[in-house]
C-alpha positions in Angstrom: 42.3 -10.8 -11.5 41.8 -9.1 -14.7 38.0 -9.2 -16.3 38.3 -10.4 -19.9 36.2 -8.9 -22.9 34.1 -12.0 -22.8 33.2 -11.9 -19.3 32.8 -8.1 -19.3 29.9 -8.6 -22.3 28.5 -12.1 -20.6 28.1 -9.8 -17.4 27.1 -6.4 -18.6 23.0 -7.9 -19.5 22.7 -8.9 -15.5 25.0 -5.1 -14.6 22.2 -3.2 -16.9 19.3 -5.1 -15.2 20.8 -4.2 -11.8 20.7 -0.7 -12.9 17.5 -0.7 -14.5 15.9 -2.1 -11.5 17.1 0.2 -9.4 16.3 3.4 -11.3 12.7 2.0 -11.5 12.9 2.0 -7.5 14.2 5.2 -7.9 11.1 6.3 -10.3 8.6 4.8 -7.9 9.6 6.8 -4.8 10.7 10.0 -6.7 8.9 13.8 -5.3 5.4 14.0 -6.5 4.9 18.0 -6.2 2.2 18.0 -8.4 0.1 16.6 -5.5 -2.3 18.6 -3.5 -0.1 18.2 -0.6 3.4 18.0 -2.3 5.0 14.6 -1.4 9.0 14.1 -1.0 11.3 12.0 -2.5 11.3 9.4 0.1 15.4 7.8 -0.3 15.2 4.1 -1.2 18.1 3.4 1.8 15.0 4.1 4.3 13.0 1.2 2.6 13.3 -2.5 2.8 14.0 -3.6 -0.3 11.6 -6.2 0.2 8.7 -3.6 1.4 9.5 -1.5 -2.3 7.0 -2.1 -4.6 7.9 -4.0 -7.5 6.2 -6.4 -10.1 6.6 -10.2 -9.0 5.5 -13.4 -9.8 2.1 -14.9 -8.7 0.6 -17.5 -8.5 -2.4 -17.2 -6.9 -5.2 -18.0 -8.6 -7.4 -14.6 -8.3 -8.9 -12.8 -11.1 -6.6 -9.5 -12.8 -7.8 -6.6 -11.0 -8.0 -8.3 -8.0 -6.1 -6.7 -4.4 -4.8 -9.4 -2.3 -3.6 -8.6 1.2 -1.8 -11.5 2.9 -1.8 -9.5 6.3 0.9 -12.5 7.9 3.5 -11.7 5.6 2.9 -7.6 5.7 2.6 -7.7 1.5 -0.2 -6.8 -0.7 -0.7 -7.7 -4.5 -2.0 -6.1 -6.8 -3.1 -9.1 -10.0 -1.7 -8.2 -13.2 -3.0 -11.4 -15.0 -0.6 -13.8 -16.8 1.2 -14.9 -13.4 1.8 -11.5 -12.6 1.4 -9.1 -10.0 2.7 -5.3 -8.3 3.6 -6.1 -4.4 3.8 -3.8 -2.3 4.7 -3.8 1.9 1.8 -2.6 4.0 1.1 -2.6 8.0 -1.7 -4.2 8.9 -4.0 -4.4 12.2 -2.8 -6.3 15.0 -4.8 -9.9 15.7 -8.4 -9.4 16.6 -8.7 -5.8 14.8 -8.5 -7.1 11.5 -10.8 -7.5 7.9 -10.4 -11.2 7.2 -11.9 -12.7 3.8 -14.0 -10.7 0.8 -14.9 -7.3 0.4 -14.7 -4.9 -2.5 -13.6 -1.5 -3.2 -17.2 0.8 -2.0 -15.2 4.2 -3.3 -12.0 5.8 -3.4 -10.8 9.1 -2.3 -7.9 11.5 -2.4 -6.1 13.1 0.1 -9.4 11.9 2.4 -11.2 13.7 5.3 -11.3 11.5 8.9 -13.6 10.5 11.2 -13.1 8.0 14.0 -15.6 5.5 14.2 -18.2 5.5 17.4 -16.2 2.6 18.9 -13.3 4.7 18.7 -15.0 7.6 20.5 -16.1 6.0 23.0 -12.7 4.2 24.0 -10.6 7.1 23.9 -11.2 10.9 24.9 -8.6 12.5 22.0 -11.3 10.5 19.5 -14.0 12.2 21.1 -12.9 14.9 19.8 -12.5 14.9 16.2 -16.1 13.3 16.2 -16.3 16.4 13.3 -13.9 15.0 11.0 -10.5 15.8 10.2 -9.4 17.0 7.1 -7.1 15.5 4.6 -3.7 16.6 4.7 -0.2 16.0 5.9 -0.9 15.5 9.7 -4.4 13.3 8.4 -3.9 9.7 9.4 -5.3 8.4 6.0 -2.5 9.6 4.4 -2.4 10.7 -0.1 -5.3 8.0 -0.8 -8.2 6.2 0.7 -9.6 3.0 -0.6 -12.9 2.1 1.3 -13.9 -1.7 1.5 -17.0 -2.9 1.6 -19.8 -6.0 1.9 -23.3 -6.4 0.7 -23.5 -2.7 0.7 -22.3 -1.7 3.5 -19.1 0.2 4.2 -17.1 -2.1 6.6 -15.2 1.0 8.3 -11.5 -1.0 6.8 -9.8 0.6 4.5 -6.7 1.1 2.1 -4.8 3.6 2.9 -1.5 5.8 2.8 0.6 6.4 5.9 2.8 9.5 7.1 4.5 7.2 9.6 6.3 4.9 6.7 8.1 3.0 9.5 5.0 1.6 10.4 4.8 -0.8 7.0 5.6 -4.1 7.6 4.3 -4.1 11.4 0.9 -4.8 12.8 -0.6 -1.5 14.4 -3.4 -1.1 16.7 -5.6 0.3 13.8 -7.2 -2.5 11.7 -6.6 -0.9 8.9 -4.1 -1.6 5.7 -1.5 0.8 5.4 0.6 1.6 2.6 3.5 4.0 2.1 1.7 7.5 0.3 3.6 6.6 -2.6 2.6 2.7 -3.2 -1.0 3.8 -2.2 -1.5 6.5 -4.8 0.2 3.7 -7.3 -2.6 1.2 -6.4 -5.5 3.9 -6.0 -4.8 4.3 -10.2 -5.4 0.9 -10.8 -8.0 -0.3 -8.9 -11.4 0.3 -9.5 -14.9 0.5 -7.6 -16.1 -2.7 -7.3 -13.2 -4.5 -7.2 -12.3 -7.3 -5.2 -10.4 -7.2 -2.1 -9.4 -10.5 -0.5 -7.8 -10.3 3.1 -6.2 -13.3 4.2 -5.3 -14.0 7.8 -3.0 -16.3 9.6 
């Protein structure tokens, strides 16, 4: 059935949105080469359009500036203000190796150095190992960013970070860590600021 003129102009605002939203998607995976570590266009067909990162309505009532992890659903927000918010998809720890409640952001870091903790160590012998540290990189499990969380002072050992295994987001993973796609995590690692809050919800 023919379109008429009409219908073509009452349709093309939602067309252009289509388009619009997509080329944003487009935007917000693009290559990054002017990292330290170059970072490839990663192709929006290998992402779940519900794991992209893309501004949302929220309603919860937390304070702009605020990171909001709600580790159930696999989705993190970052508060715009206003009812607004960026999500993003993350992988989370798997029940019992978790953050649960309020911490804040200690300090940030790009492209990060890692160590495993002492726990870690002493479970497993390949830990044992890299008791020196690791540093940042491609092959470094902290990924482009690291956002360290913290209480009364203290560095919890949880953190924020990127992931060079981006079929991980959306699943719980043995770490307890939040992990974001490099791309998603370098977006929220230029908004957030030391001292912010971070609020970790659990099921």
């Amino acid at each position: 059935m023919p379109i008429s003129r009409r219908g073509l102009l009452a349709g093309l605002p939602l067309l252009l949105a289509g388009c619009a939203s997509t080329y944003n998607e487009q935007q917000n995976y693009a290559a990054l080469p002017d990292e330290e570590f170059p970072l490839r266009r990663v192709p929006l067909d290998k992402i779940n359009p519900e794991l992209r990162r893309q501004q949302v309505a929220f309603a919860g009532a937390y304070e702009a500036g605020t990171v909001v992890v709600d580790t159930p659903a696999k989705r993190a927000y970052y508060v715009l203000g206003g009812g607004q918010a960026i999500r993003y998809g993350v992988g989370v720890g798997r029940a019992g190796m978790a953050l649960s409640g309020n911490a804040y952001v200690g300090r940030k870091a790009e492209w990060p150095s890692w160590t495993p903790t002492l726990n870690m160590q002493r479970r497993e012998e390949r830990y044992r190992k890299l008791a020196g540290g690791l540093p940042g990189g491609p092959n470094n499990p902290l990924g482009a960013r690291a956002i360290y969380l913290y209480r009364g002072g203290n560095d919890t050992h949880f953190r924020i970070h990127g992931t060079n295994q981006p079929e991980s987001i959306g699943h719980a993973m043995s770490s307890g860590c939040i992990r974001m796609m490099n791309h998603d995590v370098i977006d929220l690692y230029n908004r957030i600021q030391v001292g912010a809050k971070v609020v970790v919800l659990q099921a």
